[in-house]
N, CA, C and O atoms as a GROMACS GRO file, in nm:
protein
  436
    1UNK      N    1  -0.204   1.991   2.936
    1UNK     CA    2  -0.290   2.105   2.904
    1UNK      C    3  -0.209   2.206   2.820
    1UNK      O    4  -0.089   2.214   2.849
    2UNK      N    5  -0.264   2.295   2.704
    2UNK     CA    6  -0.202   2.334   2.626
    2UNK      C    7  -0.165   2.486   2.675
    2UNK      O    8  -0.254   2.558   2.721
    3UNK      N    9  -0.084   2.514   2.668
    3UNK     CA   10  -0.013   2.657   2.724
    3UNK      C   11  -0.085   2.782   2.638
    3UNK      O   12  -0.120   2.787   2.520
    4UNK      N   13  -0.092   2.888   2.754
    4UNK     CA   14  -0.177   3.033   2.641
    4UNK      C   15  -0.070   3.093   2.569
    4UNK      O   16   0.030   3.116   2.638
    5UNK      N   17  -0.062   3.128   2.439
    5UNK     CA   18   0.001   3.219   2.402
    5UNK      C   19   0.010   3.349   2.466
    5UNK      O   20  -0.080   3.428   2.494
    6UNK      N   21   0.174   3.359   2.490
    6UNK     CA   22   0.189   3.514   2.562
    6UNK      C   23   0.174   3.602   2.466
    6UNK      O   24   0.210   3.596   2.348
    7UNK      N   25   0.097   3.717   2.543
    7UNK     CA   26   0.138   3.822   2.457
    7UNK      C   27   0.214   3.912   2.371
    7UNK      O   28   0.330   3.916   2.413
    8UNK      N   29   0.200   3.978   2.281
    8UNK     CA   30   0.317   4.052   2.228
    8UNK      C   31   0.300   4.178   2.225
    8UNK      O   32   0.192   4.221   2.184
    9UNK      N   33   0.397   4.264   2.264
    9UNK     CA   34   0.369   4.400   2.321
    9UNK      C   35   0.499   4.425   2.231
    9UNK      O   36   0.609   4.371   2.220
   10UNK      N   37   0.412   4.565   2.154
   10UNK     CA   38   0.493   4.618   2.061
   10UNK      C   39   0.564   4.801   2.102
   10UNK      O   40   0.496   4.902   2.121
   11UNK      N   41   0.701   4.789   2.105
   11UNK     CA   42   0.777   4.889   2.154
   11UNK      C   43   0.672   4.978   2.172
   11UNK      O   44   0.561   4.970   2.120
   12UNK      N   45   0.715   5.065   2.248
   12UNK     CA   46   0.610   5.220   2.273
   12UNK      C   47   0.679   5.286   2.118
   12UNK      O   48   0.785   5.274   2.058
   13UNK      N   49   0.501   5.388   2.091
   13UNK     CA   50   0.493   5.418   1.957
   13UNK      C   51   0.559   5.546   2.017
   13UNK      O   52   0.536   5.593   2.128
   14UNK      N   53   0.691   5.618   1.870
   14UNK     CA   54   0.761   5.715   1.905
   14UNK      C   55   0.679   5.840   1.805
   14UNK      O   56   0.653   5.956   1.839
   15UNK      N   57   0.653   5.778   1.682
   15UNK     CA   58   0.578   5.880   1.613
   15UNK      C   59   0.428   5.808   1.556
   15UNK      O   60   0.392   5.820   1.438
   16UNK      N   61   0.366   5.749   1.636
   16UNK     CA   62   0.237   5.714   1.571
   16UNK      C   63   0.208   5.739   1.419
   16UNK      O   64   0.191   5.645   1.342
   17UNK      N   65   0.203   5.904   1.367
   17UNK     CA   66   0.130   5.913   1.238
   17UNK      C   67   0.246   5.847   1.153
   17UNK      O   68   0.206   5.777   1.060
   18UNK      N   69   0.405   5.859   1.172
   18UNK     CA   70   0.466   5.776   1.092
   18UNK      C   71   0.484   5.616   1.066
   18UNK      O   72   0.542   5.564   0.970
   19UNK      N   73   0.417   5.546   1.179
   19UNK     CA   74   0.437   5.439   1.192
   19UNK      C   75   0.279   5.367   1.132
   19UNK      O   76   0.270   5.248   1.103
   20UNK      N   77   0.156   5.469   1.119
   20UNK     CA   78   0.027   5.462   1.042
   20UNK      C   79   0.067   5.459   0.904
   20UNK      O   80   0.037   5.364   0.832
   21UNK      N   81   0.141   5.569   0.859
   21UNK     CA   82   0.168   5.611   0.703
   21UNK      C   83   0.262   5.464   0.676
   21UNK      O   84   0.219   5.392   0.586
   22UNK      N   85   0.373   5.424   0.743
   22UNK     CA   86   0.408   5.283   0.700
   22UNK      C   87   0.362   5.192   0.685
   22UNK      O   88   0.394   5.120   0.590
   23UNK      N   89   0.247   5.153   0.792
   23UNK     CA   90   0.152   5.049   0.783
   23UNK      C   91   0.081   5.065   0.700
   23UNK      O   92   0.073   4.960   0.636
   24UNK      N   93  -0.004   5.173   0.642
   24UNK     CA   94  -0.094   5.196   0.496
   24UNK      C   95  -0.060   5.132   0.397
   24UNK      O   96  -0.107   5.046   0.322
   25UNK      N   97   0.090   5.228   0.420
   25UNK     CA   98   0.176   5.164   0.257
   25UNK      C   99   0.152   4.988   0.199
   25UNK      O  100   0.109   4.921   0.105
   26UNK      N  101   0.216   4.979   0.332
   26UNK     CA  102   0.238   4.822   0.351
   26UNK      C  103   0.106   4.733   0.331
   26UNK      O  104   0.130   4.641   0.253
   27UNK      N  105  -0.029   4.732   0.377
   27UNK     CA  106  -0.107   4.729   0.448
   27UNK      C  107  -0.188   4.727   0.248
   27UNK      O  108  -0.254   4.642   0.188
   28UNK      N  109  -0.149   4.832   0.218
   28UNK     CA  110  -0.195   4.857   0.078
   28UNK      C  111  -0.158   4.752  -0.063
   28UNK      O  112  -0.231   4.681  -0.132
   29UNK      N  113  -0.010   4.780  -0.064
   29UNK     CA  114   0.088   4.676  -0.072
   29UNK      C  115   0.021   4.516  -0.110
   29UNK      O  116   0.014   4.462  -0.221
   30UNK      N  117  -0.023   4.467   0.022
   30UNK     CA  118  -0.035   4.371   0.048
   30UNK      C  119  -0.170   4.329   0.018
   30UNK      O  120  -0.196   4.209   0.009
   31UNK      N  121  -0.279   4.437   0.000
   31UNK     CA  122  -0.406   4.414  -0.042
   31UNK      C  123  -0.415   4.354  -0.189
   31UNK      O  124  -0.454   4.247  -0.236
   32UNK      N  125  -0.356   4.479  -0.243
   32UNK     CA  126  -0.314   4.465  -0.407
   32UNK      C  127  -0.271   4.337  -0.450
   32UNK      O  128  -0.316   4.276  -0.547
   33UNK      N  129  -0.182   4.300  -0.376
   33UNK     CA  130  -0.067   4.181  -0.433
   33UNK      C  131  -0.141   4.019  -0.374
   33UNK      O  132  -0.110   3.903  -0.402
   34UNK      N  133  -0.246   4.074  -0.286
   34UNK     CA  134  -0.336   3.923  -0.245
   34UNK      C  135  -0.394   3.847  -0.331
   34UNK      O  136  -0.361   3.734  -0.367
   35UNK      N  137  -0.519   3.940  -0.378
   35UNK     CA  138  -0.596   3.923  -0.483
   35UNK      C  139  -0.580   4.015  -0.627
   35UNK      O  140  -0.480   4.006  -0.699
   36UNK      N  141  -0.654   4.073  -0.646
   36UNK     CA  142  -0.620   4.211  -0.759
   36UNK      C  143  -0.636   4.320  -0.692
   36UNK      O  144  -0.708   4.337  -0.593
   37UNK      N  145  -0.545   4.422  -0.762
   37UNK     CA  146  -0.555   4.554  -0.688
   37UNK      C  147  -0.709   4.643  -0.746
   37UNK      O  148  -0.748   4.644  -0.863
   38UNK      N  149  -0.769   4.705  -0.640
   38UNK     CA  150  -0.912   4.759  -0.633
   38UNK      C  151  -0.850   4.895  -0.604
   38UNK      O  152  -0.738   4.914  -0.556
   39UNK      N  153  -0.948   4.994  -0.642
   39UNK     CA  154  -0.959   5.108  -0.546
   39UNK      C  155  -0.988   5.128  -0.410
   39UNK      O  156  -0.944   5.203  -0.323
   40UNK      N  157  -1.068   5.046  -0.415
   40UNK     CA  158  -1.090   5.014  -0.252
   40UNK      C  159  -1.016   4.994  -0.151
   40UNK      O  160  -1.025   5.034  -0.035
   41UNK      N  161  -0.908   4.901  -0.226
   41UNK     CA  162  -0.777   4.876  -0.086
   41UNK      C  163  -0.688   5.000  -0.022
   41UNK      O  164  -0.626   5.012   0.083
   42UNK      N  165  -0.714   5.090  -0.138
   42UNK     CA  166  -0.648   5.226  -0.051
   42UNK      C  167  -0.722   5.308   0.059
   42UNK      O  168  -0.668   5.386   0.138
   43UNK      N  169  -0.887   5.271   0.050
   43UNK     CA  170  -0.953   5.335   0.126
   43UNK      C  171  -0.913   5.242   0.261
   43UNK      O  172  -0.872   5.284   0.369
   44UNK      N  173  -0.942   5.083   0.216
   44UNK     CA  174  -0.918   5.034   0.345
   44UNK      C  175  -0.794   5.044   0.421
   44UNK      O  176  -0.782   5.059   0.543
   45UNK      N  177  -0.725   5.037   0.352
   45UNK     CA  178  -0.543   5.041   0.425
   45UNK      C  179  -0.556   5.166   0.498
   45UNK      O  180  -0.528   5.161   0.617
   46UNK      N  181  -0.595   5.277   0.448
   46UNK     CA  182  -0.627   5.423   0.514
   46UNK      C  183  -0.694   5.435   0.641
   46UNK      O  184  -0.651   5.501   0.736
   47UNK      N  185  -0.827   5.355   0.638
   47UNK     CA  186  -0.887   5.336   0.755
   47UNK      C  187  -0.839   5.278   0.850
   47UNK      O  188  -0.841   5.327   0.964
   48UNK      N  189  -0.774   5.130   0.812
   48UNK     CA  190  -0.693   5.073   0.917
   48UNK      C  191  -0.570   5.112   0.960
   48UNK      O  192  -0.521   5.046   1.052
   49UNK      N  193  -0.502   5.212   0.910
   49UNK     CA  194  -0.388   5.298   0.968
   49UNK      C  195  -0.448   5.375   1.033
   49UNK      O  196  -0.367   5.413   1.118
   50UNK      N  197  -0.569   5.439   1.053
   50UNK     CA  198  -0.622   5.533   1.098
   50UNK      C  199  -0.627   5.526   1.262
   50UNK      O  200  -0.574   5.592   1.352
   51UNK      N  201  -0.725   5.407   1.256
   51UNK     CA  202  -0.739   5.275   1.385
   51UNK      C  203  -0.611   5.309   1.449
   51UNK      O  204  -0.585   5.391   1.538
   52UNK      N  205  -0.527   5.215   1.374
   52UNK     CA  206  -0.410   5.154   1.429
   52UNK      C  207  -0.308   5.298   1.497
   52UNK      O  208  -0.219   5.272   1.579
   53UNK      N  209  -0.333   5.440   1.455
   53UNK     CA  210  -0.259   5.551   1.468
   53UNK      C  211  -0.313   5.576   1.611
   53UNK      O  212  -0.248   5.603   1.712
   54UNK      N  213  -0.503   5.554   1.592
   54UNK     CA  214  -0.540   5.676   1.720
   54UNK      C  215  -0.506   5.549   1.827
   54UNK      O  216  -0.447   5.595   1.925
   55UNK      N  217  -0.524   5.424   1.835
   55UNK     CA  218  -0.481   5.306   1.898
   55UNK      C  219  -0.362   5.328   1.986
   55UNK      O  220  -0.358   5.323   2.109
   56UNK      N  221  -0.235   5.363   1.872
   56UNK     CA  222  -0.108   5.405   1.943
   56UNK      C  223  -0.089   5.529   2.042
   56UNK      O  224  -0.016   5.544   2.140
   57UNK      N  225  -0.201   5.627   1.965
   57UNK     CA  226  -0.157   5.787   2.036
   57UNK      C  227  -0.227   5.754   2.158
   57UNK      O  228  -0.226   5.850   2.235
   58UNK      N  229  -0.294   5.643   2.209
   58UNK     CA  230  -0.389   5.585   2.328
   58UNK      C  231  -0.304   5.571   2.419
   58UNK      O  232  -0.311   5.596   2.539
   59UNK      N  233  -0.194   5.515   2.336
   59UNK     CA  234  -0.063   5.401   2.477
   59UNK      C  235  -0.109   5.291   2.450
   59UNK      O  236  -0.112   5.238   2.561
   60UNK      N  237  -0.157   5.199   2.360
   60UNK     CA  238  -0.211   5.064   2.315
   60UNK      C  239  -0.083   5.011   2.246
   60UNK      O  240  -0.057   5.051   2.133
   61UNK      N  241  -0.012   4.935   2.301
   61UNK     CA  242   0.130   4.828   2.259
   61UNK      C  243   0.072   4.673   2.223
   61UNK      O  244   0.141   4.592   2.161
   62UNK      N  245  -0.031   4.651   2.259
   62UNK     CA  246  -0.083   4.505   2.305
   62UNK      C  247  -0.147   4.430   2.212
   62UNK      O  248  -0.269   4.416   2.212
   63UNK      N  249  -0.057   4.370   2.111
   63UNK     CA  250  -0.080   4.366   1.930
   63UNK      C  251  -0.213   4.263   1.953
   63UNK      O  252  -0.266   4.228   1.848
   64UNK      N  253  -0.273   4.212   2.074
   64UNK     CA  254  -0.409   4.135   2.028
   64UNK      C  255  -0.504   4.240   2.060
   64UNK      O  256  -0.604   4.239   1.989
   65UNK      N  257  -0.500   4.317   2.135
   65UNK     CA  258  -0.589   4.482   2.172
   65UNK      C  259  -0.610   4.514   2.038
   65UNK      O  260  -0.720   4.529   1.986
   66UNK      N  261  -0.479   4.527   1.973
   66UNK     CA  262  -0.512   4.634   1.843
   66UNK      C  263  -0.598   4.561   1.703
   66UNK      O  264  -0.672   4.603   1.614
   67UNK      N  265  -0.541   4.431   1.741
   67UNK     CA  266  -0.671   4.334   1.637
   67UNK      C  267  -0.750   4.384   1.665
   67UNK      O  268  -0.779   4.476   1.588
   68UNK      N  269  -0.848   4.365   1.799
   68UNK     CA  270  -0.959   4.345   1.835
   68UNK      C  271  -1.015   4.488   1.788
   68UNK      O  272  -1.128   4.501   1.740
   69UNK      N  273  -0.931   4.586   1.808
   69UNK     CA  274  -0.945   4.709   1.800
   69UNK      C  275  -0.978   4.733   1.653
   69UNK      O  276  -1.078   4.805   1.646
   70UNK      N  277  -0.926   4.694   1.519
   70UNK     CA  278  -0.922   4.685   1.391
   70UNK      C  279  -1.042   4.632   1.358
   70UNK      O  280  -1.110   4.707   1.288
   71UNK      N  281  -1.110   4.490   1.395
   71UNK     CA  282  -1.204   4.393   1.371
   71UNK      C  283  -1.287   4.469   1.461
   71UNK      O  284  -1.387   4.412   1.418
   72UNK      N  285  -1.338   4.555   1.555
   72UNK     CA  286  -1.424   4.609   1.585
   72UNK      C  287  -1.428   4.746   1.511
   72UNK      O  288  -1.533   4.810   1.516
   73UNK      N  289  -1.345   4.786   1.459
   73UNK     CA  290  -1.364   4.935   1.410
   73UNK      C  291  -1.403   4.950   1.215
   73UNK      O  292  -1.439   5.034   1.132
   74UNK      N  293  -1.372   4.832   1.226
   74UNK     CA  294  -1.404   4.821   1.024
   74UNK      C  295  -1.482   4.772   1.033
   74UNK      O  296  -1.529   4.757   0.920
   75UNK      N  297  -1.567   4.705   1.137
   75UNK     CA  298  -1.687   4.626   1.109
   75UNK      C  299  -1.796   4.740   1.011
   75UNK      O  300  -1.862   4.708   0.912
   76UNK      N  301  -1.786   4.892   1.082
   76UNK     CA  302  -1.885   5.009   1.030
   76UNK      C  303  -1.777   5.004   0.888
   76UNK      O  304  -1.775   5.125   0.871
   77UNK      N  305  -1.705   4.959   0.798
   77UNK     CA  306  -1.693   5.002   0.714
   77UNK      C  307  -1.743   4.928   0.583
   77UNK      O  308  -1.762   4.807   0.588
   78UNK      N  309  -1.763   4.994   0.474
   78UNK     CA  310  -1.865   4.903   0.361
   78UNK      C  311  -1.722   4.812   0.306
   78UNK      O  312  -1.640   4.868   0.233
   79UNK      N  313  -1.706   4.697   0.339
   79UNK     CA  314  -1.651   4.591   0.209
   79UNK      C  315  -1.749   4.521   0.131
   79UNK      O  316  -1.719   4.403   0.112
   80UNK      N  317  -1.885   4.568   0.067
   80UNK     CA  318  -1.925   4.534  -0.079
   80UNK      C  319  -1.877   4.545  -0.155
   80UNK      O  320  -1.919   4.478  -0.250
   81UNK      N  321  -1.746   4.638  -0.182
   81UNK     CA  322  -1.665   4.637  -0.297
   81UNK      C  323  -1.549   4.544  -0.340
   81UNK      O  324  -1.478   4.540  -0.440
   82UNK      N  325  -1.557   4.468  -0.224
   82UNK     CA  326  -1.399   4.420  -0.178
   82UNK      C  327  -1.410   4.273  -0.129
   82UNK      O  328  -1.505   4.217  -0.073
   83UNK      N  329  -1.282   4.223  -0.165
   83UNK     CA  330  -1.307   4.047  -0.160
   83UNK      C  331  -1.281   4.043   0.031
   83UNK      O  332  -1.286   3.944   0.105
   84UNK      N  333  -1.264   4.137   0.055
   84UNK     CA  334  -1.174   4.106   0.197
   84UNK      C  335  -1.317   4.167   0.324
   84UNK      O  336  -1.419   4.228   0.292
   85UNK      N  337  -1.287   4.134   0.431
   85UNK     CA  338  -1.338   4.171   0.563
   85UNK      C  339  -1.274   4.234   0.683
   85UNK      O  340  -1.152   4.252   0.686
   86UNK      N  341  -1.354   4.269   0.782
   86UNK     CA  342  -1.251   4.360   0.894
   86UNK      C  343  -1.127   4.199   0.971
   86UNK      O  344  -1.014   4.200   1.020
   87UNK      N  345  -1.195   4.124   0.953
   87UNK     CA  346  -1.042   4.005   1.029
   87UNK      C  347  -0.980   3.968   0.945
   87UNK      O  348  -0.879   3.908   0.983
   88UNK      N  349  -0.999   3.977   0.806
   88UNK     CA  350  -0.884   3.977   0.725
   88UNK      C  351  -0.803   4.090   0.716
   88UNK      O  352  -0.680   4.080   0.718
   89UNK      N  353  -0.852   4.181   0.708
   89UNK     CA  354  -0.786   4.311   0.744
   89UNK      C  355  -0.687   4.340   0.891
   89UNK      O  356  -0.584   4.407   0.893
   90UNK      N  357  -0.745   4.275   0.999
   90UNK     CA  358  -0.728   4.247   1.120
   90UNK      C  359  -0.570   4.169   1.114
   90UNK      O  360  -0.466   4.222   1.153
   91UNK      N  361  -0.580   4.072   1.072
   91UNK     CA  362  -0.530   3.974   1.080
   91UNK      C  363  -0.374   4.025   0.981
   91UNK      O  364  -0.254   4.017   1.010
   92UNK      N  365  -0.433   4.067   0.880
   92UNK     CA  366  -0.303   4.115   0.782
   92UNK      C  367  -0.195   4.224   0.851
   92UNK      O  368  -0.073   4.222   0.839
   93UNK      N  369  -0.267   4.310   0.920
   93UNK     CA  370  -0.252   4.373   1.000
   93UNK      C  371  -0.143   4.322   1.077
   93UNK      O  372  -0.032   4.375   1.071
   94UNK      N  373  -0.164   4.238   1.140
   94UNK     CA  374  -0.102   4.164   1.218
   94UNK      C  375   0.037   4.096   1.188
   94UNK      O  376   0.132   4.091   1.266
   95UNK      N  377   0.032   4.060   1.097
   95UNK     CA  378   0.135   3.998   0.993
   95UNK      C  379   0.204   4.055   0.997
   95UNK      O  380   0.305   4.025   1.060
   96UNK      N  381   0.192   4.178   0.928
   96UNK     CA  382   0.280   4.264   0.890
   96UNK      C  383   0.354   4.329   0.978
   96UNK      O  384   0.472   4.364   0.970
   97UNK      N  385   0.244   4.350   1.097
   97UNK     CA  386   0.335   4.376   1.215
   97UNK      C  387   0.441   4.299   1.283
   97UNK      O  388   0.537   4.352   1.339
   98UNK      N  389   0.417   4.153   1.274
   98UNK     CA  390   0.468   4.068   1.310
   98UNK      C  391   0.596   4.047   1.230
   98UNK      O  392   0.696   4.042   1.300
   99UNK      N  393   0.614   4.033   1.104
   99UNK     CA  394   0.718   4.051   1.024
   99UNK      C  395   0.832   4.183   1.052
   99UNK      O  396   0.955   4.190   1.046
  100UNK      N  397   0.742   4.264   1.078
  100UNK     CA  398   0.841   4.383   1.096
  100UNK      C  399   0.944   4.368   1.196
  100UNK      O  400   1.066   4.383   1.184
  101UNK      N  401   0.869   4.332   1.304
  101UNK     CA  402   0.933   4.275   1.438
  101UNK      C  403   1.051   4.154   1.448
  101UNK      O  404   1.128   4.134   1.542
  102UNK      N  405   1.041   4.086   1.333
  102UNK     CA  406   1.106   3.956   1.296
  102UNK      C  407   1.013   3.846   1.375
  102UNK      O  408   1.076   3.740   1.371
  103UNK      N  409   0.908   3.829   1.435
  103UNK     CA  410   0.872   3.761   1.462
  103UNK      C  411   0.804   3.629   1.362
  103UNK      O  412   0.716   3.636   1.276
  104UNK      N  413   0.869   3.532   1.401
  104UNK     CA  414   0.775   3.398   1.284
  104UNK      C  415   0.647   3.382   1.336
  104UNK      O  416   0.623   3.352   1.453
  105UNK      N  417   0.582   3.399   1.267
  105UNK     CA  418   0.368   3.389   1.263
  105UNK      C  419   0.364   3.251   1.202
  105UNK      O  420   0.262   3.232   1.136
  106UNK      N  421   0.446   3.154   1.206
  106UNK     CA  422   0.424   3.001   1.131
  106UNK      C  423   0.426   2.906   1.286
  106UNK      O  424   0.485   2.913   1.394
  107UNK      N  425   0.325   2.820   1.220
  107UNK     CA  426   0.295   2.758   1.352
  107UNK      C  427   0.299   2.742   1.513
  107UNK      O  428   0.331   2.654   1.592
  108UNK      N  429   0.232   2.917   1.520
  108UNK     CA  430   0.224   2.963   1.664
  108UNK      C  431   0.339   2.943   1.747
  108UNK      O  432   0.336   2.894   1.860
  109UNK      N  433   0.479   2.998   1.661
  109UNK     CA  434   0.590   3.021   1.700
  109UNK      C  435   0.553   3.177   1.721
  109UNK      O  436   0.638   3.255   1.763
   0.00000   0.00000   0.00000
């Protein structure tokens, strides 16, 4: 039987709005450099730092919480402009977090 992935619990947040403003950057960054850069990706990166800030100032460490938290909270946001969705957003999210951490995101390592 196949084992659950444990969780990953990310250090307690020391300055939330700085650790939002990094993720934007990044988050932005990474929109741009996917597909083509839009205007749009700055709104979204913005929103999803937004999430991801009031998430932290919560006490929320629990990096599949904060997906869920991302992919439920951009669902209200318009991507008609934009090649992307809230679990791609979700998910990038994630990445990036995951990278930061040094963690490998390649084959559910």
């Amino acid at each position: 039987m196949a084992e659950p992935i444990p969780p990953i619990t990310l250090p307690s947040a020391q300055n939330p709005q700085q650790e939002a403003e990094w993720l934007r950057i990044n988050l932005h960054q990474w929109l741009d450099q996917e597909f083509i850069p839009e205007i749009v990706n700055q709104q979204i990166a913005r929103r999803a730092s937004q999430i991801y800030a009031r998430q932290r100032m919560e006490g929320e460490n629990d990096l599949g919480s904060l997906v869920i938290a991302i992919v439920t909270e951009m669902q209200a946001f318009d991507f008609s402009q934009s090649f992307y969705s809230e679990f791609a957003i979700a998910n990038a999210v994630s990445d990036i977090l995951l990278d930061s951490l040094g963690i490998d995101r390649c084959c559910g390592q």
